[in-house]
Backbone as CSV, one residue per row, in Angstrom:
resi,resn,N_x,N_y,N_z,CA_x,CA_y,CA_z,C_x,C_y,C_z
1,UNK,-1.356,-12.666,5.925,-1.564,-12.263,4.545,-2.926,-11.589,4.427
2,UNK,-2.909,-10.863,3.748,-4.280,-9.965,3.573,-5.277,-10.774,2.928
3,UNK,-6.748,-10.749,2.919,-7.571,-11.317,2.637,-8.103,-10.332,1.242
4,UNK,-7.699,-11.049,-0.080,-7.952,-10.599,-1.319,-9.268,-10.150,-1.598
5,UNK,-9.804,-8.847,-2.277,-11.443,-8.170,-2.170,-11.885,-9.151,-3.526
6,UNK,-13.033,-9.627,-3.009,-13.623,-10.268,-3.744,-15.021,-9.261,-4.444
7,UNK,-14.721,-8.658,-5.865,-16.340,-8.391,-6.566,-17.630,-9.389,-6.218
8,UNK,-18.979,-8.806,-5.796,-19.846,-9.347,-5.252,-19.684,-9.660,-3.945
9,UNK,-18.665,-9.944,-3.178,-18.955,-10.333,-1.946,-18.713,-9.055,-1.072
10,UNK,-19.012,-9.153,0.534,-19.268,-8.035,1.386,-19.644,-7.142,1.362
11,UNK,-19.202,-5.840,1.807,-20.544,-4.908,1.664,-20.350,-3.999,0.166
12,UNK,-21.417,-3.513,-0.082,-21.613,-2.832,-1.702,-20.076,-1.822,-1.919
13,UNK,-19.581,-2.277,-3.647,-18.834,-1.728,-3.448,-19.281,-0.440,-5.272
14,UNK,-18.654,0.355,-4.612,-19.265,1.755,-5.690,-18.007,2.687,-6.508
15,UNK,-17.822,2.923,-7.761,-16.945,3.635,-8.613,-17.084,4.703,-8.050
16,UNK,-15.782,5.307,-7.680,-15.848,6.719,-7.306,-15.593,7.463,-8.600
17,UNK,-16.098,8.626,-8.755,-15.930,9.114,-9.838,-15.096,10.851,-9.818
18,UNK,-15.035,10.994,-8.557,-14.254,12.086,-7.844,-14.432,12.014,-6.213
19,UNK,-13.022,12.670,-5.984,-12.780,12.706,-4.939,-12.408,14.144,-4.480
20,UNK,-12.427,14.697,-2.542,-12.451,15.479,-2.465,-11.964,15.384,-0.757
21,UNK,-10.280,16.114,-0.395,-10.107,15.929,0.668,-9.580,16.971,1.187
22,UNK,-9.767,17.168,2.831,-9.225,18.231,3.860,-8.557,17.722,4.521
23,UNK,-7.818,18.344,5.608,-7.427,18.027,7.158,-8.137,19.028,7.445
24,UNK,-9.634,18.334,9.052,-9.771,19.599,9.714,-9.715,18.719,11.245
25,UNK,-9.587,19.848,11.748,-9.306,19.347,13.410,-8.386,17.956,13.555
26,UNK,-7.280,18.135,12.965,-6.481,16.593,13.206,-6.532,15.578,12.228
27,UNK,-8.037,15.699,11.184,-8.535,14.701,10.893,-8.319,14.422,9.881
28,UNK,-8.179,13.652,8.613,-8.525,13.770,7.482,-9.371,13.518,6.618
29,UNK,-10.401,14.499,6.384,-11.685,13.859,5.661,-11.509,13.947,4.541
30,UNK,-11.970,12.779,3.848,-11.987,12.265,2.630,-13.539,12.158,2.448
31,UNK,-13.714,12.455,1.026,-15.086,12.802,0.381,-15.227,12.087,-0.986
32,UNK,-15.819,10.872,-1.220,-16.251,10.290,-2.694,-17.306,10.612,-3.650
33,UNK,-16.827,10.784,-4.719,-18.453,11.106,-4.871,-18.774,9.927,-6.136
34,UNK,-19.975,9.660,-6.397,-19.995,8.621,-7.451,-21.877,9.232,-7.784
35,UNK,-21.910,9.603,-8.720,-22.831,10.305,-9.447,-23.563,11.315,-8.258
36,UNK,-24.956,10.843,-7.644,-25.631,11.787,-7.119,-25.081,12.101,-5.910
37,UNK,-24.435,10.844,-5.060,-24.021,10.087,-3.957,-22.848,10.605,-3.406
38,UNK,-22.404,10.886,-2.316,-21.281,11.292,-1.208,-21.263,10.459,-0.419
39,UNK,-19.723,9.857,-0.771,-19.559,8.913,0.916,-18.260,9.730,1.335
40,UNK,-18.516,9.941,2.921,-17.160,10.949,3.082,-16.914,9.852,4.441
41,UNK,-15.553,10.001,4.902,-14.689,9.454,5.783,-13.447,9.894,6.487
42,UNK,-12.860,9.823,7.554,-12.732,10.564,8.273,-11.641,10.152,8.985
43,UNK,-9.954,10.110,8.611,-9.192,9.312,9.184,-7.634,10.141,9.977
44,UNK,-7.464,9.286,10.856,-6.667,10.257,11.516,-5.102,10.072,10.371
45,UNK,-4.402,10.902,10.912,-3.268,11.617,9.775,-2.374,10.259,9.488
46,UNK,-1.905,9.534,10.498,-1.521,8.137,10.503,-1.773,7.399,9.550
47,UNK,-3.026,7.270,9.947,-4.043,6.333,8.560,-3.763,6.642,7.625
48,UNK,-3.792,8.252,7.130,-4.159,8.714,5.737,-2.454,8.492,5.416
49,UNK,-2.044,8.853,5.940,-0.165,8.252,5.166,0.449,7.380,4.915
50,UNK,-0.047,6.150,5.530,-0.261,4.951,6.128,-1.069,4.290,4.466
51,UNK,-2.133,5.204,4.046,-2.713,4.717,2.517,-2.220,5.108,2.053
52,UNK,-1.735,6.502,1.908,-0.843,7.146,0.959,-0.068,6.532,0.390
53,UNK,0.916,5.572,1.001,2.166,5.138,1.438,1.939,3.763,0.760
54,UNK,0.837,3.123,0.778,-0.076,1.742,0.307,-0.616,1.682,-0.865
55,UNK,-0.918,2.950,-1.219,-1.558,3.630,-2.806,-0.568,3.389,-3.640
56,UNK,0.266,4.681,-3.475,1.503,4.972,-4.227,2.841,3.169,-4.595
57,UNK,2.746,2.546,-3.570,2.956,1.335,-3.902,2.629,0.586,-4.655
58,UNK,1.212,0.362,-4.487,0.611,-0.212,-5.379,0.275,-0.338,-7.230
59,UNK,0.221,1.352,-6.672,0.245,1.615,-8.110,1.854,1.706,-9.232
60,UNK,2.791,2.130,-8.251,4.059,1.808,-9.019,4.454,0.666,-9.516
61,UNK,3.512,-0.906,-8.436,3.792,-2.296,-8.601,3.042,-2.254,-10.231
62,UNK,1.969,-1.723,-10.352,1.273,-2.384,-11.913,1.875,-1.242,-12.903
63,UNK,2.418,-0.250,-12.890,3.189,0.431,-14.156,3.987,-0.282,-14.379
64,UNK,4.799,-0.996,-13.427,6.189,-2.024,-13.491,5.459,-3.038,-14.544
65,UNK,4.773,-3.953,-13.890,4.055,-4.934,-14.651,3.529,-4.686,-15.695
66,UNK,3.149,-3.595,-16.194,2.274,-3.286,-17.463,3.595,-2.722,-18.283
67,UNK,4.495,-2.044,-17.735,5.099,-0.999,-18.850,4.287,-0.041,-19.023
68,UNK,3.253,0.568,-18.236,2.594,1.758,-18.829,2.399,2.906,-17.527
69,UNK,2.509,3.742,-17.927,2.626,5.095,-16.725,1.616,5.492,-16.696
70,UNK,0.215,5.396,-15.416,-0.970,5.797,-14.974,-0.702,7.238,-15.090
71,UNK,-1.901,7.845,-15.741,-2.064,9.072,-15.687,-2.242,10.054,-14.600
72,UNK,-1.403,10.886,-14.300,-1.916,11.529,-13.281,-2.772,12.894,-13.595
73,UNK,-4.231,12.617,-13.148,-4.965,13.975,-13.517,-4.769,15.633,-13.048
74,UNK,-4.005,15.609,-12.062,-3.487,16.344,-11.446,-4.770,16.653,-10.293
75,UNK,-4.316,17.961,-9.252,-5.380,18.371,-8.264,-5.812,19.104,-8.363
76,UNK,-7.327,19.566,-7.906,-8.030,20.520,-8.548,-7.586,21.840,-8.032
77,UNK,-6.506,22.128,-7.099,-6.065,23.217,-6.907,-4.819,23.472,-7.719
78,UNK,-3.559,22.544,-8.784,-2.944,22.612,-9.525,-3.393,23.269,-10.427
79,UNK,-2.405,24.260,-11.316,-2.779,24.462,-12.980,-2.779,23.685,-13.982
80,UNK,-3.824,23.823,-14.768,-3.936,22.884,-16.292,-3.652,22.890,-17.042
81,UNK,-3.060,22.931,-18.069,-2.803,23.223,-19.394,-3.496,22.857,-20.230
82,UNK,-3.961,23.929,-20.764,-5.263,23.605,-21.990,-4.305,22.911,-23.112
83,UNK,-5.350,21.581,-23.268,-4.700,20.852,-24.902,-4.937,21.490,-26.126
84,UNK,-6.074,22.606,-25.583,-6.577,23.347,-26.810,-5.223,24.701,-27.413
85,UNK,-4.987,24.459,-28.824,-4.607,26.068,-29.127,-5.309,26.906,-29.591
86,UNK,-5.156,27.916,-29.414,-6.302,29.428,-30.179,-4.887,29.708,-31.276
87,UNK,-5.369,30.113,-32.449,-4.523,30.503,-33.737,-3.663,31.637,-33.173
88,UNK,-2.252,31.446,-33.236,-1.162,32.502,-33.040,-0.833,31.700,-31.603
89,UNK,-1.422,30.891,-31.140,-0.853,30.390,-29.660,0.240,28.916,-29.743
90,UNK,1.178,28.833,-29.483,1.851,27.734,-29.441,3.773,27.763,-29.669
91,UNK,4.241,26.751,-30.058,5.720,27.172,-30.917,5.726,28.195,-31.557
92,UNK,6.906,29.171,-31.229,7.497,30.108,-32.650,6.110,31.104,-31.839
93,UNK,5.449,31.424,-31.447,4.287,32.433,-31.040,4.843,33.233,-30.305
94,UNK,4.328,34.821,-30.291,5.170,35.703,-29.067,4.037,36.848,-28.555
């Protein structure tokens, strides 16, 4: 059984506040950032699917439990859709 993360104990743990990832040479680097600070890491493709695979679980387990659907912010290479309208933009507009 996995050993549950305890707040305060082991080594410092830090809010990421964005993230930022590649594959280069095989690898997959992963990049955190949490205000001034970059922690980047570096895992082979296995691994990273392997969390992928552990993420996406996880997180489907607490929408179940909550009834509520986590937002997905999308990726910064996806398109956005502005929430904003400019006058003449929207329904019925041409």
């Amino acid at each position: 059984m996995d050993e549950p993360i305890r707040p305060g104990s082991g080594p410092m743990k830090v809010l990421a506040e964005s993230f930022y990832c590649r594959i280069v040479n095989g690898l997959h680097i992963v990049s955190f950032g949490s205000g001034e600070e970059e922690f980047r890491f570096a895992l082979p493709l296995s691994a990273s699917k392997t969390f992928a695979r552990a993420l996406t679980k996880q997180i489907q387990e607490i929408e179940k439990k909550t009834g509520q659907e986590i937002k997905d912010l999308g990726l910064s290479d996806e398109p956005v859709i502005s929430p904003i309208k400019m006058d003449g933009e929207g329904e019925g507009s041409k």
